[in-house]
N, C-alpha and C positions, 0 to 999 in steps of 0.2 A: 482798367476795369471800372464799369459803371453799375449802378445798381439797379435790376432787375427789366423792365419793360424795353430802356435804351440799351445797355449792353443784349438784349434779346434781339433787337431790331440788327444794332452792329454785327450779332453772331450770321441771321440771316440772310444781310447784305453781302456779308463777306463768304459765303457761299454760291452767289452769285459766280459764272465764269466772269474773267477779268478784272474783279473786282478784290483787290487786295483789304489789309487790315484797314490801313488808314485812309484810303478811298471809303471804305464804310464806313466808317469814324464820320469824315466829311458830310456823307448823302445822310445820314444818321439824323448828325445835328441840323442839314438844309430843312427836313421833314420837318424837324419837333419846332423849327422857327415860319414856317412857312405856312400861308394863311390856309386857314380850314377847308376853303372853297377846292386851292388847288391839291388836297390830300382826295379829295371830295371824288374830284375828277381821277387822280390816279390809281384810288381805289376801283371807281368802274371803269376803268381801262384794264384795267386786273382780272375783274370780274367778265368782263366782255369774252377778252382772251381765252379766259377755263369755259367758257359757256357757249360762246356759240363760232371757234374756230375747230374747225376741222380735218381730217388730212385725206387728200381725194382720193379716191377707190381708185382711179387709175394709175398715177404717177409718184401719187405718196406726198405730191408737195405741200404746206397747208392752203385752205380754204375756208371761205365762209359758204360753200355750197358741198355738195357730196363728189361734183366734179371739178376741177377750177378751173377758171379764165383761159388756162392755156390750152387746157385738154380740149375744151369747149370751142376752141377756135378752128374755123375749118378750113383757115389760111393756115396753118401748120402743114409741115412736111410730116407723112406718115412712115416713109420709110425711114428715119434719120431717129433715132433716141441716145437722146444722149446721158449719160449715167454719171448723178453725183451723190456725196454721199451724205446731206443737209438739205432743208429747204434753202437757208441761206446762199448754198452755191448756187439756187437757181438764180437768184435774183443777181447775184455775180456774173453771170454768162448772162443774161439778159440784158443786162447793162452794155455791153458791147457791141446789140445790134447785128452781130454776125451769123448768129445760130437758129435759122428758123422752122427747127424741129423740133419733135416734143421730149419731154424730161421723166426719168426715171428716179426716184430718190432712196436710198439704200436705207437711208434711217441711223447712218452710221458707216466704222469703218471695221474691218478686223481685226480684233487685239485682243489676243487668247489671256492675256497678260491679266486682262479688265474683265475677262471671261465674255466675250462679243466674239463669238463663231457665225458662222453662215447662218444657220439658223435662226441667230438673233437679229439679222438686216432679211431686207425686201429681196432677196434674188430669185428664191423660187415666183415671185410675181414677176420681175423681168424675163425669167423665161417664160413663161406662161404666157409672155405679153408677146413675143416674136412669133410671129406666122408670117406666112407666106407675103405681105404689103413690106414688113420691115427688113432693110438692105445694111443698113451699118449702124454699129453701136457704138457709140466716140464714151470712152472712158473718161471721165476727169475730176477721179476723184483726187485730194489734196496731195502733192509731191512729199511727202512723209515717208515715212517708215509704214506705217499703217494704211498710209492709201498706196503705196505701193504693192504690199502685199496684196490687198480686196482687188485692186489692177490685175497682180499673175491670177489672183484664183479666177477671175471672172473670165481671162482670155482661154483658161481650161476649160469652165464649163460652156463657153460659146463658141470653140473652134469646131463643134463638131455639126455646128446647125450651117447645110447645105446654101450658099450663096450669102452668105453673111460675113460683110467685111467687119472687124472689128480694127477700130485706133484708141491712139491716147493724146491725149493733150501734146503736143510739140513742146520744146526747151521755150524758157523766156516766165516761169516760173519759177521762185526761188525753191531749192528742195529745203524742206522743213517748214516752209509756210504752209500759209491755209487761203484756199480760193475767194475769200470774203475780203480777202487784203490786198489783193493785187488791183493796181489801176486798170483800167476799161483797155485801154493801150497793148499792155504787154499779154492781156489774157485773150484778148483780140487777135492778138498775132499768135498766140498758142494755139489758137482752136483754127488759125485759119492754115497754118502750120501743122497740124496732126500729122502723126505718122501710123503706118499699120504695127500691130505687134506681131 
């Protein structure tokens, strides 16, 4: 235990996901030895972040505009949306090069547990988003306990919309991981691998 200002920084950091005690112990003391300039900087990288990033009307992934890059792109496949449940997995399935349709983002996964119902993620906007242009919905959100469940409910609420095939991610993901950790390689071959549910 430290007194006051630095143990407040360490309690902080260690709230961070990832970030254990002693990793914030580390970044703690990097900070209080590290020149003013580069606090300087990571302060308005902080501030940049709360202020002018955003999360797009259409897809939910963030942005620094009200639509982003991908929605805005009109080399996108329209019928194809693919549903994850982070912005981070977007940037995971984009890495792979494979997928060139647009993204859905849930804002999360179901876990009644944490008190996160349907309610509390984007779905009523993915339905809302399917009309008549969009043809398949590829699931993929994280091989979990939790993204498997938000997987069954979502293939309940989408089996009953008229010409719409729904998939999920093919094997070649570890169950219990998270789609932010899998190499370019194996998530490659998952999405090119889907199967219907």
């Amino acid at each position: 235990m430290y007194e006051g200002p630095v143990q407040d920084l360490i309690d902080e950091l260690g709230r961070l996901p990832g970030v254990g005690p002693k990793s914030a112990q580390r970044i703690a003391f990097h900070l209080l030895a590290a020149d003013p300039a580069d606090i300087g900087r990571l302060q308005d990288a902080l501030q940049k972040v709360k202020d002018g990033v955003v999360f797009c009307e259409v897809c939910g992934n963030v942005s620094a505009e009200a639509t982003c890059r991908i929605c805005r792109d009109p080399r996108r496949d329209l019928t194809l949306i693919c549903v994850v449940e982070e912005p981070k997995d977007v940037l995971a399935v984009e890495r792979t090069r494979e997928f060139k349709g647009r993204y859905h983002v849930l804002g999360g996964a179901l876990d009644p547990l944490s008190g996160v119902g349907p309610d509390q993620l984007r779905i009523r906007q993915l339905l809302t988003r399917i009309g008549t242009e969009v043809n398949e919905i590829i699931i993929a959100t994280d091989p979990n306990t939790e993204g498997e469940a938000t997987a069954t409910y979502l293939v309940r609420m989408l089996r009953d919309f008229p010409g719409l095939t729904v998939t999920r991610l093919a094997s070649g993901l570890p169950m219990g991981g998270d789609l932010e950790f899998a190499d370019e390689l194996t998530l490659g071959r998952a999405l090119s691998g889907r199967r219907s549910m």
